[in-house]
N, C-alpha and C positions, 0 to 999 in steps of 0.2 A: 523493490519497495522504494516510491519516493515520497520523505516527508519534508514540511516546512516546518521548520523550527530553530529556534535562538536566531533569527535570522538570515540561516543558510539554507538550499535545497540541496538536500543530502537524499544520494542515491544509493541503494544496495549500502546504507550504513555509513558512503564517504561523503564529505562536502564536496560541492561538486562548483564550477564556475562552463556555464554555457556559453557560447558564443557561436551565433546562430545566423546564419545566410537567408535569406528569404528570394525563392526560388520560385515564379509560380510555372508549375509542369503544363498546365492547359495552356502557357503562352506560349510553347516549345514544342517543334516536334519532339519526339517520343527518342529519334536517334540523338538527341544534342543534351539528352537530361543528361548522361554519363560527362560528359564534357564538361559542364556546369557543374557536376558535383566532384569531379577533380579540381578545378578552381578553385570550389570552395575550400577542399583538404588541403590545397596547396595554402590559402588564405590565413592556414591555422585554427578554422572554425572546427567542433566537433557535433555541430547538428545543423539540421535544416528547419526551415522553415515556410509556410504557404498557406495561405487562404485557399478557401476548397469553395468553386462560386455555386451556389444553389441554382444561378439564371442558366450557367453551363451542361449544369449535370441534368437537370427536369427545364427544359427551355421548353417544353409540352406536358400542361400537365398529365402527367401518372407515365410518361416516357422517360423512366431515369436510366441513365448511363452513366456509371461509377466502374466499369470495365472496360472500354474503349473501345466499345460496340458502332457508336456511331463515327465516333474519332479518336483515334489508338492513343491521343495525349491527353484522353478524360481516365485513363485507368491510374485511378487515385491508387488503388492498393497496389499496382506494381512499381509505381513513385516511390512512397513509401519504401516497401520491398529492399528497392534497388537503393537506397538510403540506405537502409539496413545491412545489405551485403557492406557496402563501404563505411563501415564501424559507425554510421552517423544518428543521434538521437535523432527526432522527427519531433514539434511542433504543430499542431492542427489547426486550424481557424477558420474553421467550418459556416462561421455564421450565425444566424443566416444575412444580419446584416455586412457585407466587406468593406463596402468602400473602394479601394484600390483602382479608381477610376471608371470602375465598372457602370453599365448602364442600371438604373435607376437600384443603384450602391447595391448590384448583386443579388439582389429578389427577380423571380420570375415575372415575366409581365403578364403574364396571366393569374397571377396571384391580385395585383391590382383592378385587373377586368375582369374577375369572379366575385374580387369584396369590395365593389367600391366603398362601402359604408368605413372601410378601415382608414380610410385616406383624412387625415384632421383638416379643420379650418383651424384657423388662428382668428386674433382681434379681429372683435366687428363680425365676424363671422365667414371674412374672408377666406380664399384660397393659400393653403401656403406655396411658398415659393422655391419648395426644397420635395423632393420627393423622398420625404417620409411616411412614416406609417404609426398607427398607434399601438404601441408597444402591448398593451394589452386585451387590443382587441379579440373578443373573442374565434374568429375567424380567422386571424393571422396565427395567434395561437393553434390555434388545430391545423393550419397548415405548415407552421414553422415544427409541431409535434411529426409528420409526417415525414418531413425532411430529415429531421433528427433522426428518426428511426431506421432509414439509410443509410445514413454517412457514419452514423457511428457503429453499425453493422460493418463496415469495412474498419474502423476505430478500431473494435471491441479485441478484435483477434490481436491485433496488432500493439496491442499495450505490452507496456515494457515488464507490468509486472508477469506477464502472458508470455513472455521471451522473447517479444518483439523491442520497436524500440519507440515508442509514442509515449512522451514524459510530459506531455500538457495538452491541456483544450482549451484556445479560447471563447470563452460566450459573446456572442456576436461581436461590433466593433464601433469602439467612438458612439455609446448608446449616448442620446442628447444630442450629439453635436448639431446636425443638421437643425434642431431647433435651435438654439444658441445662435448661432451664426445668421436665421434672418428672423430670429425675433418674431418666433412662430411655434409659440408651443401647442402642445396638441390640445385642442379644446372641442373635439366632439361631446357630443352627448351622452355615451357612454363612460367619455373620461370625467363630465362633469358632476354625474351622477354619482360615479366613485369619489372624485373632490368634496360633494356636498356631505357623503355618508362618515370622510376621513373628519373634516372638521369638526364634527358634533359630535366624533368623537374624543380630541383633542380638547377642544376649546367649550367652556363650562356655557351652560343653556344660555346666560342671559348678558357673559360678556361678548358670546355672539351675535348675540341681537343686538347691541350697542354697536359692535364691530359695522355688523353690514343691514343697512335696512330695507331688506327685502326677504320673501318670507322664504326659505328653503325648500318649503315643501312645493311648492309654485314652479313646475320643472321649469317651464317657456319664461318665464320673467327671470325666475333666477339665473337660468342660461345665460340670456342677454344681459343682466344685470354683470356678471362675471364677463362675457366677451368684450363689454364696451362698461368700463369703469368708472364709476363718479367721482370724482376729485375728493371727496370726502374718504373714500376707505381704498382709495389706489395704493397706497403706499403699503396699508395692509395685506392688500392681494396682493401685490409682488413678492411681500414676503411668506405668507402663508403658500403661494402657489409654487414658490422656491423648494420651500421643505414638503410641500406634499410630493412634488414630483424628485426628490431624492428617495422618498419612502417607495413610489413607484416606482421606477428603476432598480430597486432593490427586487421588490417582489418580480419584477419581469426575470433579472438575473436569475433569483432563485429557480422561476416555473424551469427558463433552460440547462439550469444544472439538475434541475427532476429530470426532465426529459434525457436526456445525456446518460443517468444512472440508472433509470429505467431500462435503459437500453443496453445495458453493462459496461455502460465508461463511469466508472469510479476508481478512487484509492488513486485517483493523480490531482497536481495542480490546476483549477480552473481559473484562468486569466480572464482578467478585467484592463482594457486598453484607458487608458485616461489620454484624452485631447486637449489640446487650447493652446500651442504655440501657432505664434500665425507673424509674417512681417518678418520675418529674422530673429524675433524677438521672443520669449516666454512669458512677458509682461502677464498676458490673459491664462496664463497653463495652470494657475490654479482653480481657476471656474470646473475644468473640467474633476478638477480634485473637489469641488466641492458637490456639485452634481452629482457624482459618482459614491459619495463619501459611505453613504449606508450599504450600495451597492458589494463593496470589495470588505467592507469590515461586520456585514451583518454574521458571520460564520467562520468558524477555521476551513481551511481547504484552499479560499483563494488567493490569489498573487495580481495586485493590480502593475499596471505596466506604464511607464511613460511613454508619448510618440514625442521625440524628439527632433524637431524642425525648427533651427536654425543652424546657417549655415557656419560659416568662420566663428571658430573661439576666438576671441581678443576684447581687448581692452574694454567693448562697448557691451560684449555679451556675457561675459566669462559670470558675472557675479549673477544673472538670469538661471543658469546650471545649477550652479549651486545652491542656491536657495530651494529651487523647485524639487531640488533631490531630499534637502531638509523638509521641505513642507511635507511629502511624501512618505517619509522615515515617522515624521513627529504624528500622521494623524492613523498608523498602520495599527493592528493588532500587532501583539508582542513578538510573536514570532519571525511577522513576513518582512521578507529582502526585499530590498529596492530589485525594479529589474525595468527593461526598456525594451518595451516589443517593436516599438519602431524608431530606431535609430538609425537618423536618417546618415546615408553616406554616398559615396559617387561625388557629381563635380557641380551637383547645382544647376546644372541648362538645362531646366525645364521645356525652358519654351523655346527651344534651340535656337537663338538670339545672341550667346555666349557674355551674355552682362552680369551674369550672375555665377561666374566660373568662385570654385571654391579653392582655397589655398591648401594644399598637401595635409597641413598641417590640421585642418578641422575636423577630422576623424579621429585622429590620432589623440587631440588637445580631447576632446569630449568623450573618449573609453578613456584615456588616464582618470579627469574626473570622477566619472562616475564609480571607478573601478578603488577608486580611493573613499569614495562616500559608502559605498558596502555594495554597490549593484552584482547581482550573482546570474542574470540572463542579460545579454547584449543580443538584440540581432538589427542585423544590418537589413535595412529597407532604403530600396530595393539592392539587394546584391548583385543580380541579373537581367538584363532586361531578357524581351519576349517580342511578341508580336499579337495583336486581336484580331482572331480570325473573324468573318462574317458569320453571321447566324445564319441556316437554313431558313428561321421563316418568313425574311422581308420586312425588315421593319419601316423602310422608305421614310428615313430619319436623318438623308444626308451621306450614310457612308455601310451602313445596315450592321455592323461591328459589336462586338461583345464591350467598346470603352469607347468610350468619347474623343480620347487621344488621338486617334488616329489608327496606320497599321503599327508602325514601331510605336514597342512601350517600353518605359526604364532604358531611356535613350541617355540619362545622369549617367546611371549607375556605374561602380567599378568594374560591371563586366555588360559588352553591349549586346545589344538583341543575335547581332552575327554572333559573339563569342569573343570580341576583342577587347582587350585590356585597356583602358583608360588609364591616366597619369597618377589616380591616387591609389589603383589595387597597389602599386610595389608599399609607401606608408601604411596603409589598415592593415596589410599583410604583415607588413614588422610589429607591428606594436601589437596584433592579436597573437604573433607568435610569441611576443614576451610574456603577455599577461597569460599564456597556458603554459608557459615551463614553468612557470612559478605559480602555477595556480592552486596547488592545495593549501599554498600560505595567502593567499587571496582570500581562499572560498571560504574562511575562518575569522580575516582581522576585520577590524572596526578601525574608523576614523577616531584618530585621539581628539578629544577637544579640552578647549579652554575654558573657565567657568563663566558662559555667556554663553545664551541661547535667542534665538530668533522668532521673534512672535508671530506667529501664526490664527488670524482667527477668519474660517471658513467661509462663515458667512458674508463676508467684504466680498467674497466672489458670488455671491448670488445673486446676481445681477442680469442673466442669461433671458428671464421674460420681464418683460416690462411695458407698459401699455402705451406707446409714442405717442397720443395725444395728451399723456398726465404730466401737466407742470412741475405735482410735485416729485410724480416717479424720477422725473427728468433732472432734477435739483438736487434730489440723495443721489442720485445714480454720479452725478459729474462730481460730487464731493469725493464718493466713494473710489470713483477711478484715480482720480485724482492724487489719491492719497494711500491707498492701498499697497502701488508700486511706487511706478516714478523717482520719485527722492527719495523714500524708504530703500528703495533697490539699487538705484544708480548712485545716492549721495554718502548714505549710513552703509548699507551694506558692502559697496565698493570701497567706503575707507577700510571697515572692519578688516576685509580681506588683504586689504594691498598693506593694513598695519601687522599682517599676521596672523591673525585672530582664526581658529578654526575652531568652528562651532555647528552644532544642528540649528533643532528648530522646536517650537515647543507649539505642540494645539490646543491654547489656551481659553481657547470654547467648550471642548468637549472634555478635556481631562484637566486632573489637579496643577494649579501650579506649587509647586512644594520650594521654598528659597533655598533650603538645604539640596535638592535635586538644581534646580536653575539658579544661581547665586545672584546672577545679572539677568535681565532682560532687554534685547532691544526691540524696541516697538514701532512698526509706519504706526499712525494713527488719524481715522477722523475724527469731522466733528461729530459723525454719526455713531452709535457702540451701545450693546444691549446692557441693560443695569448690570446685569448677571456678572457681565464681564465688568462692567467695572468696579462692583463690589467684588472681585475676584482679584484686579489687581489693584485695589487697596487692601487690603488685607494681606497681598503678597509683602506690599512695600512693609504695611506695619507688625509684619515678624520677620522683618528684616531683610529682604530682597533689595536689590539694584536696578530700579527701575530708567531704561534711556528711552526716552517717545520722541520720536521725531514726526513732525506736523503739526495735529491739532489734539487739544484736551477736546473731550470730547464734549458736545453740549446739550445731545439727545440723544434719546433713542434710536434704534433701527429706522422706527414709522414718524418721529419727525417731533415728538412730542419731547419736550425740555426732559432733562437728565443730567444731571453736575453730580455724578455720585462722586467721583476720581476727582474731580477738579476741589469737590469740598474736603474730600479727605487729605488732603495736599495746601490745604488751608490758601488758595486764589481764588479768583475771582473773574472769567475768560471776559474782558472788554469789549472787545470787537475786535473787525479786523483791518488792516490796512493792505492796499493792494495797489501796483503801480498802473498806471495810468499814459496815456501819451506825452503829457508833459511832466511826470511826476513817477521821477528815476529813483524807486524806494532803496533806504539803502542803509544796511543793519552793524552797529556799532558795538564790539566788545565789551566785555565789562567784571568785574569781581575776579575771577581766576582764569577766565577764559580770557582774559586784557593782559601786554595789549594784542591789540589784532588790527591787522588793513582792514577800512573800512568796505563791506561786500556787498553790490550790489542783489536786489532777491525781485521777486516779482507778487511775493506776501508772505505777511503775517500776522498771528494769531496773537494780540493785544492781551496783557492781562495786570488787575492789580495783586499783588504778589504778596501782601501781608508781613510776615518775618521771613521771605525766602529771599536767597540770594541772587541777584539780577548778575545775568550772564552775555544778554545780547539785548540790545535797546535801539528803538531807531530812529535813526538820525533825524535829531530838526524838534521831536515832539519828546522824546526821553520814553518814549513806553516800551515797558520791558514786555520782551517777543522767546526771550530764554531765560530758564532760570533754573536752581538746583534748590528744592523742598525736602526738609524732613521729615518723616513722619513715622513714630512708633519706633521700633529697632532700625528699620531702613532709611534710603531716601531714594527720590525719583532726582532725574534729569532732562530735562524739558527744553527740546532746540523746535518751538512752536512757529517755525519761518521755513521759509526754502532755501538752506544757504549751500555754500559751496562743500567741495570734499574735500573737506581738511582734516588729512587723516594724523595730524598731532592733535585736534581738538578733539575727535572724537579716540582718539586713545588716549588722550589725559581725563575726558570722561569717563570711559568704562575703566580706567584705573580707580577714580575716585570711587566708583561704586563698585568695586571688589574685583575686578579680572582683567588679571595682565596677559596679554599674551607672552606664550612661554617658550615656542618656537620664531627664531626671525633670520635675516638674511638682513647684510648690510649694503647691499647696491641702493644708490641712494634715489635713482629715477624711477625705480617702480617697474609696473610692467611684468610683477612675475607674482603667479601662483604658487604658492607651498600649502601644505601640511602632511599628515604621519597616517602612517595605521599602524595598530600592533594586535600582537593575540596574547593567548593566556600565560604563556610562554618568556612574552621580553620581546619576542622577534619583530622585527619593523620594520618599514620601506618608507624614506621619507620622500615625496613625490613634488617635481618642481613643474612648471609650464611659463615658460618665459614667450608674453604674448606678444612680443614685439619683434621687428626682425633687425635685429641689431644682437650682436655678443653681449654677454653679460659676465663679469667677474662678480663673486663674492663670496663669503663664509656664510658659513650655519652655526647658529648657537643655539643650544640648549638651556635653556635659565642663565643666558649671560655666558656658558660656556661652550667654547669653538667642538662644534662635531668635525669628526674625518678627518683626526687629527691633525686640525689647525689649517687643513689641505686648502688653499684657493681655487674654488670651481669655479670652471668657465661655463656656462650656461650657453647653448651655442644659440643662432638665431630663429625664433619659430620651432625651437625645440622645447621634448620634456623628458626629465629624466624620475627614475622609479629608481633610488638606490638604498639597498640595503643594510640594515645594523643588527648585528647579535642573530645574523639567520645559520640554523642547521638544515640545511638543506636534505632531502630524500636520500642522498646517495652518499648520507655519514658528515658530508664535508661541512665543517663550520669557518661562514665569514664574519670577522667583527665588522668588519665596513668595506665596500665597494666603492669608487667613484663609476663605476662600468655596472652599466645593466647584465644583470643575467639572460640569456636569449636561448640555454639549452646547457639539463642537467642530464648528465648518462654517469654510471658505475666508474668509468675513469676519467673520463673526460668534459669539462666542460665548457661552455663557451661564453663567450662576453661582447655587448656593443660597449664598443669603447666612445668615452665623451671629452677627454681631454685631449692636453698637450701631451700630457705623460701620466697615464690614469693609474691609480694602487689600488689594488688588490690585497687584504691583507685577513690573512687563514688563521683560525686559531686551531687548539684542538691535533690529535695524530693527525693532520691531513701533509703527506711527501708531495712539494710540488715538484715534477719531474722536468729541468731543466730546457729551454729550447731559446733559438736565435732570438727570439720576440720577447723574451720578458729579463729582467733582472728578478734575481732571488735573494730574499737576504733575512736571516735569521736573528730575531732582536726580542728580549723579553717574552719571551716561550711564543713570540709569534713570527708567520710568516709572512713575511709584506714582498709582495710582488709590483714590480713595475715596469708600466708596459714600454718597451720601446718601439713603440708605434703608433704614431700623430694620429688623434683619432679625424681631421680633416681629411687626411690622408688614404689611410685603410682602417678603418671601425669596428674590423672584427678580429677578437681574437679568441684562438683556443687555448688551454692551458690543462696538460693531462697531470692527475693526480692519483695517487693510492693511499689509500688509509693503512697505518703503521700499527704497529703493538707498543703498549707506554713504555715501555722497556728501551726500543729503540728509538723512540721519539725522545725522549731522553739522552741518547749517546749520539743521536744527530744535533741535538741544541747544543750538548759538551763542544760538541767538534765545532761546529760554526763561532763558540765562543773563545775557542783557544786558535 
């Protein structure tokens, strides 16, 4: 039985933490699957993972081979199987859309040369530029139902609650993306038809016909009227065609979970992949959180999943992770865990060039992350690479190949198409075997946070269709990018973090914000923002919330029409705006409590007359105040409406003034390092560091002011991260008050430690006898056991230390004897 609930995927009853290889068998002969899935065990993974391609298995229609009839490496169910003999859960991701480089993203191509009519146009009526399909077409549908009814015929037997080991199914993959990406969403006929029937019934008789002037009932005009947009209601289409095709998406997800338990795949997780990392960057990853939104939360049952593409953790990405994991958490139904079905790993050479080689460290830095914000599935994409065999029918395409890539594929990955190990399997391999000895106190804890949360509003990512010839699509659209990330992510949210501050995120579009639940809020913000929202946070501030907005109050609506709700309840007045220029170096001057301060160059801001509020930042030359702190009702807002720099004492002596200190810190004074906590219901904790810099770091942890780890000086080593533990009883009896040494393997007597110091302590509370050896000092002090290691962890890093659990009887006459 597997359920999702309180956050965790609990199997047979226990919480369970996945950590999953992605393996595809059709790229492998049939003799090299074993090989690869020893790797994987060796890896520390306990499941597999694989798209299953629909173009491989039916490359003729009504010719399926899911036995390895035509090619001994298509027999999916002995894949599987042989997973299963090797203890390992199984993963499915069937489709029918894959992606994975495959030719036209893993549909048959005779599915397109039977329906052409499924194929969209986009704007104008043009070709799109992506081979896609229209998700609800009827004819794709009854062929993606046909496919279904095979694949999961080999599924069905093979579920875990069935005694096999198949514990997920994804529904297709990256649904949207290929529209997104060239700005082509699907606008056939049938999709518009359905568009025209959703509005009327949304949107009331005759604020539609004000909306749009053209008649509905008119298919051909109102087709074109919708393809090619008049300036007058573009901004409206962008947003109405935003939330219709979220509602679509849903319903296409739905039809393939019918199809699926029709079939007898039910009573397991159905995954939802969400997209939008591109660049190194996560800037866009929550478009596809938005796209997706109704999709993964219209029901219980499913688990959406992040694809995780960028490469190196550090200084420039680290706060991109985090947040995206927050957005995720804040917009999920109550139950579902963060999980990440493509996480990406290997060394980065794509395009085997070697410019883009990745540091040891970015797999390693990115499972710590996640593994600290609650993620309870990791799989590694691509784990293995493979090789695309040609296809029997000739496709005279250049290379005739099942992928575009060429013959070698997951030529990155940590293990190569031969079988050979690359420079970062030994790292993924440690740090997955850390986070599974300790994983039943994983698959339970929660990220502690601070009273500060991160605003989240979805819609700022809807921005996916948009009509390129519309000035003003074009004008909201650059505000909103603008402002969305950027300086919300790199400026506010990198201080927040590097001052300590660990926080979620809050989806202050679709659910309450409550001040007693979020005390503080930090906010990007445009000038664009729907009333709703901003009657939602005024009303937060005036029963007393902590409001911090970084960018612009806002000044409209979504569609462009004036809106000052927020700015009047805050009692200003937004001016205009100032913006630097070729000759004209803008440059923003402190003021009231945030003074003094060096004067900081910016490149704008957002003008206002401020009434009785306190002016905080003013800019030079004209005196207009660009920041300011307002009170209003029981609360107050705090308002840095410019672009300035990351100054993380400014913005920690702001979110002090509006109610939240950070309560966890480290004193190294250059920065550079990731902290915060999890705990469970328990007490038990791991407080988890990532030091992104490649340089040693000394310093202390404090707890509200007081030194954790008894006062111990940690060395933070270069491009390292360390998971160490407080108040944990571990499986096998043994309790530790504090580690400086990761745990890496718990057994009945023995167990083991990566050591990170010069001289790391160990110290045991509780019966636990540590039994003496050359490598450690032992010393008995106030009913505890502090051990210490004598062994430099630059040195040799690992150590074991055998133990037995005593009767208090005797634990008692061994504390006597060590005191006397």
């Amino acid at each position: 039985m597997i359920e999702i609930k309180n956050k965790q995927i609990i199997i047979d009853g226990k919480p369970e933490i996945l950590m999953c290889g992605e393996i595809h068998y059709y790229r492998l002969d049939r003799s090299d699957w074993q090989d690869r899935i020893t790797k994987l065990i060796e890896a520390g993974c306990n499941a597999v993972a694989s798209y299953i391609p629909w173009l491989c298995h039916e490359a003729v229609e009504g010719e399926v081979d899911l036995t390895g009839q035509s090619r001994p490496e298509l027999d999916i169910g002995g894949f599987i199987d042989l997973c299963h003999e090797n203890g390992l859960y199984f993963f499915a991701r069937p489709g029918p859309f894959i992606m994975a480089e495959m030719k036209n993203e893993g549909i048959p191509y005779w599915v397109y040369e039977k329906h052409p009519e499924i194929i969209p146009v986009t704007w104008d009526g043009g070709a799109v530029s992506t081979r896609t399909i229209d998700y609800l077409a009827p004819a794709f549908l009854k062929e993606t139902r046909g496919w279904f009814q095979h694949i999961m015929g080999v599924i069905e037997p093979r579920l875990h609650q069935h005694g096999g080991n198949v514990i997920a199914v994804q529904l297709d993959n990256e649904i949207g993306m290929l529209s997104w990406v060239s700005n082509s969403p699907d606008l056939t006929d049938q999709l518009l038809e359905d568009f025209s029937g959703w509005l009327q019934l949304k949107v009331e008789k005759q604020k539609l016909k004000q909306r749009y002037p053209f008649l509905f009932e008119a298919q051909d005009a109102r087709n074109e009227q919708i393809r090619s947009p008049k300036e007058e209601y573009a901004s409206e289409l962008m947003r109405d065609l935003g939330r219709y095709m979220r509602h679509r998406f849903s319903r296409y997800v739905a039809k393939l979970r019918a199809y699926a338990e029709e079939f007898g795949v039910k009573d397991i997780p159905f995954v939802i992949n969400i997209h939008g990392t591109g660049g190194g960057r996560a800037l866009t990853y929550p478009i596809g959180i938005s796209q997706l939104y109704e999709s993964y939360t219209q029901n219980p049952g499913y688990l959406s999943g992040s694809d995780i593409y960028f490469g190196d953790l550090n200084m420039t990405t680290f706060q991109d992770l985090y947040l995206i994991n927050g957005f995720m958490d804040a917009v999920h139904l109550e139950d579902q865990p963060l999980t990440s079905v493509e996480f990406n790993c290997g060394d980065g050479n794509f395009g085997t060039t070697y410019s883009d080689r990745y540091d040891p460290s970015a797999v390693d830095f990115k499972i710590r992350m996640c593994m600290a914000q609650g993620n309870r599935l990791i799989n590694f994409y691509l784990f293995a690479g493979g090789r695309n065999y040609r296809m029997d029918q000739g496709l005279n395409d250049g290379n005739d190949r099942i992928a575009f890539t060429g013959e070698r594929h997951g030529f990155a990955a940590p293990v190569s198409p031969e079988g050979e190990l690359n420079y970062t399997y030994p790292r993924m391999a440690r740090v997955t075997k850390t986070m599974m000895a300790i994983s039943d106190k994983l698959a339970v804890m929660k990220e502690e946070h601070d009273p500060v949360a991160f605003g989240f509003i979805p819609d700022y990512y809807m921005t996916e269709s948009h009509y390129p010839k519309s000035s003003k699509m074009q004008e909201i659209l650059r505000n909103i990018e603008s402002h969305r990330a950027g300086g919300g992510w790199e400026i506010m949210g990198r201080a927040m973090l590097l001052a300590g501050y660990r926080f979620g995120a809050a989806d202050i579009q679709n659910k309450p914000l409550d001040p007693k639940k979020t005390p503080v809020l930090a906010l990007p913000s445009a000038r664009y923002m729907d009333p709703e929202i901003q009657e939602k946070l005024s009303d937060y501030v005036r029963d007393g919330g902590g409001l911090l907005l970084y960018g612009e109050v806002p000044v409209y609506d979504m569609v462009g029409q004036p809106c000052t709700v927020l700015a009047g309840a805050l009692g200003v007045i937004p001016a205009g705006t100032r913006k630097e220029s070729a000759h004209y170096y803008l440059s923003l001057t402190a003021a009231g409590w945030a003074a003094p301060r060096p004067e900081v160059r910016s490149h704008t801001a957002q003008t206002f007359d401020i009434g009785k509020a306190e002016p905080i930042l003013k800019v030079y030359g004209t005196d207009e105040v660009c920041g300011f702190e307002a009170a209003y009702g029981h609360g107050k807002a705090i308002i840095i409406g410019a672009a300035y720099s990351c100054d993380i004492p400014l913005f920690t002596e702001a979110l002090e003034r509006l109610g939240a200190k950070a309560r966890l810190k480290h004193d190294f004074k250059d920065h550079g390092i990731f902290l915060t906590s999890t705990a469970n219901e328990d007490g038990e904790q791991f407080c988890h560091l990532l030091n992104l810099d490649g340089l040693d770091k000394e310093l202390h942890l404090y707890l509200d002011e007081k030194p954790l780890f008894g006062g111990k000086k940690l060395l933070l080593q270069s491009k390292d991260g360390l998971m160490l533990p407080v108040n944990m009883r571990l499986k096998n009896g043994v309790e530790i008050a504090f580690s400086t040494a990761e745990i890496t393997e718990v057994n009945p007597d023995k167990m083991a430690f990566r050591l990170t110091q010069k001289e790391d302590m160990i110290v045991f509370e509780g019966n636990t006898k540590v039994v003496p050896s050359a490598d450690i000092q032992v010393e008995q002090k106030d009913g505890l056991t502090i051990v210490t290691s004598r062994k430099h962890a630059k040195v040799d890093d690992h150590l074991v230390i055998h133990v037995q659990q005593v009767s208090e009887g005797l634990a008692k006459e061994i504390e006597t004897a060590a005191q006397n």
